[in-house]
Each structure stands twice: as structure tokens, then as C-alpha cells.
C-alpha positions, -999 to 999 in steps of 0.1 A, spaced: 707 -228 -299 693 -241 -270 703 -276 -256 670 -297 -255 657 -331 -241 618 -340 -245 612 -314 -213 639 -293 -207 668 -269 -220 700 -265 -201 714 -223 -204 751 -222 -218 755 -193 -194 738 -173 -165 743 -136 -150 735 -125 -116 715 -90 -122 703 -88 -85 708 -54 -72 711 -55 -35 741 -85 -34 710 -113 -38 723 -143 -51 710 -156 -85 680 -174 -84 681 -211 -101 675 -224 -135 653 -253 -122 633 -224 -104 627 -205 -135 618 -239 -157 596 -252 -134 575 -221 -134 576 -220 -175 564 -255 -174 540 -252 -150 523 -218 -158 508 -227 -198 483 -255 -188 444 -246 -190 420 -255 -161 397 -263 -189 382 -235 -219 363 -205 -202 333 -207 -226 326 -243 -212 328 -230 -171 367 -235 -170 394 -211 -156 423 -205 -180 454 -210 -166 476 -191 -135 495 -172 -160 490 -144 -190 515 -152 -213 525 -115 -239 535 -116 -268 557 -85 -278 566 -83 -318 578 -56 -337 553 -35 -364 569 -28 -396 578 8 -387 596 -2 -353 573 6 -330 565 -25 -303 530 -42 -304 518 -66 -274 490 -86 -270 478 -116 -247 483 -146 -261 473 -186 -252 512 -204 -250 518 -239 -248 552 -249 -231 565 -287 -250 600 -301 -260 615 -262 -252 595 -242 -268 569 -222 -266 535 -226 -291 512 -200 -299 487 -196 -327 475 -166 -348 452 -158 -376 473 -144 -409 449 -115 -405 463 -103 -370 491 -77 -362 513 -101 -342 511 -127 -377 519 -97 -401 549 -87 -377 564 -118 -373 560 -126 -410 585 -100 -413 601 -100 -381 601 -133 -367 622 -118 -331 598 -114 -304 593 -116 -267 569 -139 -244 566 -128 -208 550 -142 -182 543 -140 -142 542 -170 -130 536 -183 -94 566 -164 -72 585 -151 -102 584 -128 -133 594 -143 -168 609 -125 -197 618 -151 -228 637 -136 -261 637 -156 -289 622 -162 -325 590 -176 -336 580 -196 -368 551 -207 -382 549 -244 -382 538 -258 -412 546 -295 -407 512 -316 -404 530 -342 -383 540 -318 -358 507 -298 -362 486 -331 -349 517 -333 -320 508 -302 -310 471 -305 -311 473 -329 -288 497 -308 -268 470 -281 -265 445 -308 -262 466 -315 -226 457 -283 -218 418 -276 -225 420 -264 -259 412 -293 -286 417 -282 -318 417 -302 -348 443 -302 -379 432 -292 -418 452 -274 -443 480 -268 -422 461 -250 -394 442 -256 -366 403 -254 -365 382 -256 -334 344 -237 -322 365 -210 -303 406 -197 -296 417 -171 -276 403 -140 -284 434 -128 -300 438 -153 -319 422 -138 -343 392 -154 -365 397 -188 -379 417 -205 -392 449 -202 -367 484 -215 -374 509 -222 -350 542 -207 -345 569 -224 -324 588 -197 -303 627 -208 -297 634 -190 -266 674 -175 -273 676 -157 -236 653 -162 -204 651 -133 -179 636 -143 -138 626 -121 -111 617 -132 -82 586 -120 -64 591 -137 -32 619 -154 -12 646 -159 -19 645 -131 -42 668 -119 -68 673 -118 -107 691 -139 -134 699 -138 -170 703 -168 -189 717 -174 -225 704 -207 -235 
């Protein structure tokens, strides 16, 4: 379980898999660009850019086979935040499957998070959270245990759109400039 503060979680250990006798890159490096990378420039549909990073999803379909989509991920308290509409693949899967993957390439490095994700279903936490997104460009308001809002990422599915909290178990970095190298970490 990872170790959290308000901002950050601190790995319990870390492997060097740096071919090439690279040293292993930092676990401030790799947070930082987690952190950094979910914020929106403001919602397309009103002019904005979204953000410097894709965020995937990967989640496992009943029958094994992998299914990964784009999603919209918010980084608060160590953890990722996501929403979905019940009707989507990546809502079935993780209804019966709740393992899955986020990746990311951030700003200098590459991103792979394991872990599990939940739906959230506390309406405290739901407001928190829509004022987490809120942060970001996205605004959405809280009824019934979902968010509600004109528009969501298009995978998102149609309305309304729950949100999962994504526990991240194991973080993978590569670096894609100096100083390069790779690190696993088991948080």
C-alpha cells in the first residue's frame, strides 16, 4: 500500500532496469512528471489545449484479452482519477477486474503505473474531486453519485460519468533524455 502525504508517495523499494550500466533515474524525477503532466490548459471545446500528456488506460476484457483507450486523469493525494460511463468497455472491465494500467509520456520520460481502480461512490470525496478537476479545466458538478457537466472526454462515454480512484501498486520510468535510464518502483 503505498505511503502517502497530501502530494506524494514514497516507493518501499526501487530496481535499476537500465540496460547499458545507466544508473537509475530518481523517484522525485518520476513524481514530478506524474504531477505535472494531468493538468488541462483549459477544455478544447471552449479554445483550450488539453494537457502535455495522453494518459491510457489498459484493463482487462472478460475473456483476457487487453483493451486501451485514452482517458482524462487527474493526479491528487497519490492517486490517479478518471471517470467513465457504466456503459463503456473500460467500466464493464474494471467492474470485474478492477487491475489495470495508466501510462503516460510525460515531459523527458515515459510512465508506466500498475495498480487498481475503484469507483468512488463517496459524495464527500466526489465534490473534492470536482474541484480537483475543476483545477484542471474540467468543472463538473456532483448528483447521484456522479459527475454531470455539458461535455467529458470523448471516452468517457455519455453521461452520467463516475469516478474511479486508481491506487498505483508499481511505477515504471524511462527516460527520454539525459540522463537516461530506467527504474522500477514498488510503492
Amino acid at each position: 500500500m503505498p505511503k502517502d502525504t497530501a502530494t506524494e508517495i514514497t516507493p518501499v523499494s526501487e530496481k535499476n532496469i537500465a540496460a547499458y550500466g545507466l544508473p537509475p533515474l530518481t523517484w522525485d524525477r518520476a513524481l514530478k512528471r506524474i504531477q505535472e503532466e494531468w493538468k488541462l490548459q483549459g477544455p478544447p471545446e471552449t479554445g483550450g489545449v488539453a494537457g502535455a500528456a495522453t494518459h491510457w488506460l489498459a484493463t482487462t476484457r472478460p475473456d483476457g484479452r487487453p483493451h486501451v483507450v485514452p482517458i482524462g486523469a487527474a493526479w491528487h493525494d497519490a492517486h490517479f482519477y478518471f471517470t467513465a460511463g457504466d456503459s463503456t468497455r473500460k467500466a464493464k472491465n474494471l467492474a470485474q477486474n478492477p487491475n489495470c494500467v495508466i501510462t503516460l509520456a510525460a515531459k523527458d520520460v515515459d510512465i508506466t503505473v500498475e495498480g487498481k481502480a475503484t469507483k468512488v461512490t463517496d459524495e464527500a470525496k466526489l465534490r473534492r474531486l470536482a474541484e480537483v478537476f475543476a483545477s484542471g479545466g474540467w468543472a463538473p458538478e456532483v448528483r447521484n453519485g456522479a459527475f454531470h457537466h455539458e461535455y467529458s472526454a470523448p471516452s468517457a462515454g455519455p453521461p452520467p460519468w463516475y469516478a474511479y480512484e486508481f491506487t498505483p501498486s508499481t511505477v515504471f520510468a524511462v527516460a527520454t533524455a539525459d540522463p537516461h535510464g530506467a527504474t522500477r518502483w514498488h510503492l
